[in-house]
N, C-alpha and C positions, 0 to 999 in steps of 0.2 A: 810081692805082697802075698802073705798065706790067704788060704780057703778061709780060716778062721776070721782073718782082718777083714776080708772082702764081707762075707757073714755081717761083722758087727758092723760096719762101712753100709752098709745095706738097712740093715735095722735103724742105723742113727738117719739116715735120710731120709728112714718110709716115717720115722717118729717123730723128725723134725717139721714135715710138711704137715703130720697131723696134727703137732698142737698148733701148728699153724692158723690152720683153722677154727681150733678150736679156741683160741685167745682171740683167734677175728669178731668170734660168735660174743665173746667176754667181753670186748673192748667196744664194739661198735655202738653201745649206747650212750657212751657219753658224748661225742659230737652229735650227735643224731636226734638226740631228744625232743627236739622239739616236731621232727618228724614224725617220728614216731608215737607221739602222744596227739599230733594228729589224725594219726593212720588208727591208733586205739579208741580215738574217742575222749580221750582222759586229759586230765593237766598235768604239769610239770613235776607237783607234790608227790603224784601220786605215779610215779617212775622212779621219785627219789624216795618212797615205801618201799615200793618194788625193788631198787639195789640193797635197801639195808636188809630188806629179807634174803636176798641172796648171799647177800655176805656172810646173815648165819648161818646159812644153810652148809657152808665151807664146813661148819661145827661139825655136822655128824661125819665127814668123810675118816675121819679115823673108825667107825661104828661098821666100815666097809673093806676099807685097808688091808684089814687081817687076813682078806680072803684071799690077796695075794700071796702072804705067806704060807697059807694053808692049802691053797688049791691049785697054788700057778700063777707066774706074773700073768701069761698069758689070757687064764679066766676071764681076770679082774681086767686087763684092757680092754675086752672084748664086750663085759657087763659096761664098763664104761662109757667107750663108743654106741653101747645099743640102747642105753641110758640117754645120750643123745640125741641121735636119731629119732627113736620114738619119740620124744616128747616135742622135736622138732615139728615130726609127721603131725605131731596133736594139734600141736598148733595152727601149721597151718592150713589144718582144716577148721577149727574154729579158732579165728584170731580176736578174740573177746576179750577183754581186762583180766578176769579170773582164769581163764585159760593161759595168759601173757605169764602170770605168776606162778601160775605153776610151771609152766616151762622154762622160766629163769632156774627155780630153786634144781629144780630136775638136769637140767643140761648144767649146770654149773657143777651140781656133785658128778656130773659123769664124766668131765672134764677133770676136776682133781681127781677123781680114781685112776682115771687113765695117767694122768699125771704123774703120780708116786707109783705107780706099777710099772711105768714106763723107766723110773730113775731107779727103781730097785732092778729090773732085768737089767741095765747098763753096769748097774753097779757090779752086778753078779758075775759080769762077763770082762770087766777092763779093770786091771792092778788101781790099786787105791794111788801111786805114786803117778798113774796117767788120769785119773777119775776128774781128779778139777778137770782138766781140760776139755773133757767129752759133754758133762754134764754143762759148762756152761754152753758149747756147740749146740744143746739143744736148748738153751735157754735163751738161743737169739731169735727164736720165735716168738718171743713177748714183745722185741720192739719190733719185728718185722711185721707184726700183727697189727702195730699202727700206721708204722711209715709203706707200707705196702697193701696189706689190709685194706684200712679206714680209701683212699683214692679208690678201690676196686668197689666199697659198697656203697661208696658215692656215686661214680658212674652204672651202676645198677640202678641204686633208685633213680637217678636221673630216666637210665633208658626203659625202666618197665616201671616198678613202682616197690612200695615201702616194704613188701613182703622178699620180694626179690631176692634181697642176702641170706633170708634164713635159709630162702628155697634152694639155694647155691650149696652152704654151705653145709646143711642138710645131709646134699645129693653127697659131696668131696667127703664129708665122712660115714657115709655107708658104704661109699670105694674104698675107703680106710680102715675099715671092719675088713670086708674082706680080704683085702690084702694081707691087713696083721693074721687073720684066722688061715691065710694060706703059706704063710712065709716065714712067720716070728717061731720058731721051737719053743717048746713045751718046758726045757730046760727043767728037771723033774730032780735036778739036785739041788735046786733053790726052795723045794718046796717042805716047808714042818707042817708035819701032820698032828706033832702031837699039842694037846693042850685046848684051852677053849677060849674063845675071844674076851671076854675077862679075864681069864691068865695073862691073856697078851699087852693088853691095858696095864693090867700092875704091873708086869713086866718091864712096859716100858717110864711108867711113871716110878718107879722104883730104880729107873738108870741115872746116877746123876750127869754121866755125858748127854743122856740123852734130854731130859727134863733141860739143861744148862743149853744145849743148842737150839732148842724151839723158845725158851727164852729170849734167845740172841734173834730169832726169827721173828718174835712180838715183838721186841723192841723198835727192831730197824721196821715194819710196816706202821708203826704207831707213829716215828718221825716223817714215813712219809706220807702216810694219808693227809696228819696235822697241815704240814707243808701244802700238800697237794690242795688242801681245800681252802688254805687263809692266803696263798701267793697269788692269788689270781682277785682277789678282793684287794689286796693290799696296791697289787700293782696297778690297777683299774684304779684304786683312787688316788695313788699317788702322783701318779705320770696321766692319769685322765687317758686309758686308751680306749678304742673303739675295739670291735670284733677282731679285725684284722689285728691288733697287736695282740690280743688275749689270745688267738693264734699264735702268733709269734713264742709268746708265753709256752704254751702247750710241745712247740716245735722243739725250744729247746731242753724238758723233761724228756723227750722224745731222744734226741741226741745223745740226751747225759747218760738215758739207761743204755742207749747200743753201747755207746764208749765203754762204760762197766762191763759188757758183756763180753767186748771184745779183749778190751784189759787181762779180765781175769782168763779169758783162753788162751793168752799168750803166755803168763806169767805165775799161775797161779803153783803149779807144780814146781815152777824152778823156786818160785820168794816161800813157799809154806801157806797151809790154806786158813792157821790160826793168824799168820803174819797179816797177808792181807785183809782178814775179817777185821782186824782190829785198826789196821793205815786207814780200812773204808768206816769205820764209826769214826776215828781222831779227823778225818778230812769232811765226814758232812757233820761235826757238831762243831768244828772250828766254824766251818761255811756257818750255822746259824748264831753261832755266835754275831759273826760280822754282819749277817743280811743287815738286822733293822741300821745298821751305820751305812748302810750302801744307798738308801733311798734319795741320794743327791742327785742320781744319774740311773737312766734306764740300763743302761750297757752294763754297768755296777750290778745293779739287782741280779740281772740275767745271768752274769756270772759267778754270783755267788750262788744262787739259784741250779746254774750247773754243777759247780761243785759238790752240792749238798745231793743232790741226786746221782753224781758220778761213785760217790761216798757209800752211799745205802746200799746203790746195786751191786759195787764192788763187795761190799759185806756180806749182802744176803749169799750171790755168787758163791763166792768162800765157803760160806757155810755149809750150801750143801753137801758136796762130799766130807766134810767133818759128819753130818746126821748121819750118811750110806754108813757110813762105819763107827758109829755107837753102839748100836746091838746087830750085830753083822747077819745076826740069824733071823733077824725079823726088822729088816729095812723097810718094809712095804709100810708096815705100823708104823715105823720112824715117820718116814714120810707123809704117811696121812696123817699124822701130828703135827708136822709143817703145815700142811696146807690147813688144817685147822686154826694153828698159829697167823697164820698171815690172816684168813677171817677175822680170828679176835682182835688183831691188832688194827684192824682198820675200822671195826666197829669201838673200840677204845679209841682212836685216833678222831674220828666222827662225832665220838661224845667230846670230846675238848675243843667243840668248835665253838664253846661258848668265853673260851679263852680269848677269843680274836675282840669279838663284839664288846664285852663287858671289861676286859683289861689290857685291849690291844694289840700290834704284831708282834713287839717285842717281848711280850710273855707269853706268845705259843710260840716261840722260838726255844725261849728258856725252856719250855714245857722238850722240845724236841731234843737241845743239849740234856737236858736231865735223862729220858729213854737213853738216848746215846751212850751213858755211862753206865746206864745199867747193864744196858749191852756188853759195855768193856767189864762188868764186874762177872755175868753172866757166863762170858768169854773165858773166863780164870778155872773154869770149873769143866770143862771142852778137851776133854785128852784122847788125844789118839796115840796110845803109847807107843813107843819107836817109830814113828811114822811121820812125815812128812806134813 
């Protein structure tokens, strides 16, 4: 193995453990809520404020992005991870309601910065014909963050108390500052100096590959938030389960997205990354099609339930290395238009939650088939020419 590989072998491990954490810090309040709105003082309503303001807060991360193309992936992870940290530190020294929220909206953008700066230095450094594959390697820290995660900041609160994980995870990324600020290069031919963060915006809104890939990124989050928030009401009243199944529920979105992540590490460079963006929208909008016929049997649901979620991640997966290579010169921007993307698509997905209540499961499912295809029309417009 070369210097060079050992190099990027090195940087994909320090970058995996850190979004590690950082998806821990993202993920841990949805089991936890009710802890946690103990430990705040608050109710349940007012944590589910609290996520939809983080979700837009995803919005400005393209308003950040650009910094990595102009100053250094390196900067911008480093503003990211300190973005963190600090607001972590703020917290918890004053763990108050208004202090809770700002340090969601705060840690949450410093998490996508790092994010997209992190996927633009891999991109810069690994051939577009190997990129699916690395890129999803670091994308199995969104389900490790639950199935590994979520037990680690359970047995914390268990053994000290409700502060505990932030104080963990905290500490594990200002180890991850400095590590990156000691080990990650400067890599100073990725950086455009010229032009102004406005130019970079038209820039990229003026790309139709690239406008066409965060489309296909809104879509596929709008099927799953939809999903993610009317499957666990549906199945609760169909089958009448108790916690421990809505568990069960939970376990197997858990499964479906590793499966996806794993899938596309294996396969995504040999099948093409438009091939499989598009198997993964035809297999989770077949899967909604079928759910509402599945409610005869629990086993039924769950599996079509896996599907639909193996579907999505498989596509998003995909996608990404189509965005690294839309505008090659300003991927950092791409990418914090992803992650913006997945914001708006969940706060679109969250407003059709009145699709469940007023006209049913079976038409937020149609709602989910209908995105699905926009995805695939979305997907038409996605070239990466001679390329794989």
């Amino acid at each position: 193995m070369s210097g060079a590989n050992v190099k990027i072998n090195r940087q994909i491990g320090l970058f995996t453990f850190t979004r590690l954490v950082l998806n821990t810090n993202i993920r841990l309040i949805y089991p936890f809520q009710q802890i946690l709105a103990r430990g705040l003082g608050v109710n349940l309503p007012f944590l589910t404020i609290a996520l939809s303001l983080r979700s837009i807060s995803g919005m400005l991360v393209p308003f950040l992005s650009p910094l990595a193309d102009r100053r250094g992936r390196k900067t911008a992870m480093l503003l990211g991870l300190g973005l963190f940290v600090v607001s972590t530190g703020v917290f918890l020294l004053a763990p108050t309601p208004p202090v809770f929220i700002g340090f969601l909206l705060v840690s949450f953008l410093g998490a996508y910065l790092f994010t997209s700066s992190v996927q633009a230095q891999i991109s810069d450094q690994v051939p577009y014909q190997r990129r699916g594959r690395v890129l999803s390697i670091l994308e199995l820290s969104w389900s490790l963050s639950f199935a590994v995660g979520m037990p680690l900041v359970g047995w914390l609160i268990s053994r000290l108390d409700w502060l505990a994980p932030f104080a963990c995870l905290g500490l594990l990324a200002a180890a991850a500052w400095v590590l990156v600020r000691g080990t990650v290069p400067l890599n100073p031919s990725a950086i455009s100096t010229g032009g102004s963060f406005w130019q970079a915006f038209r820039q990229v809104t003026k790309s139709t590959p690239a406008m066409a890939g965060l489309g296909v990124t809104l879509a596929i989050n709008v099927m799953v938030e939809i999903t993610s928030l009317v499957f666990g009401l549906w199945t609760g009243d169909t089958f009448h389960l108790d916690v421990l199944g809505l568990g069960s529920v939970a376990a197997v979105i858990g499964v479906a997205q590793f499966s996806g992540e794993l899938l596309t590490t294996v396969v995504v460079d040999r099948f093409g990354k438009e091939r499989m963006v598009r198997a993964g929208l035809l297999l989770a909008g077949c899967a909604a099609i079928l759910l509402p016929w599945l409610g005869f049997h629990l086993w039924a649901a769950l599996g079509g339930l896996f599907l639909l979620f193996l579907g999505t991640e498989t596509a998003y997966m995909s996608n990404l290395p189509l965005l690294t290579e839309a505008i090659p010169e300003m991927r950092a921007t791409v990418l914090g238009g992803n992650a913006a993307a997945i914001s708006l698509g969940r706060v679109l997905g969250a407003s059709l939650m009145w699709l469940y209540f007023s006209l049913g499961f079976g038409v937020s499912m149609l709602a989910v088939v209908i995105f699905a295809l926009l995805g695939l029309v979305a997907l038409l417009r996605v070239k990466v020419q001679g390329k794989n």
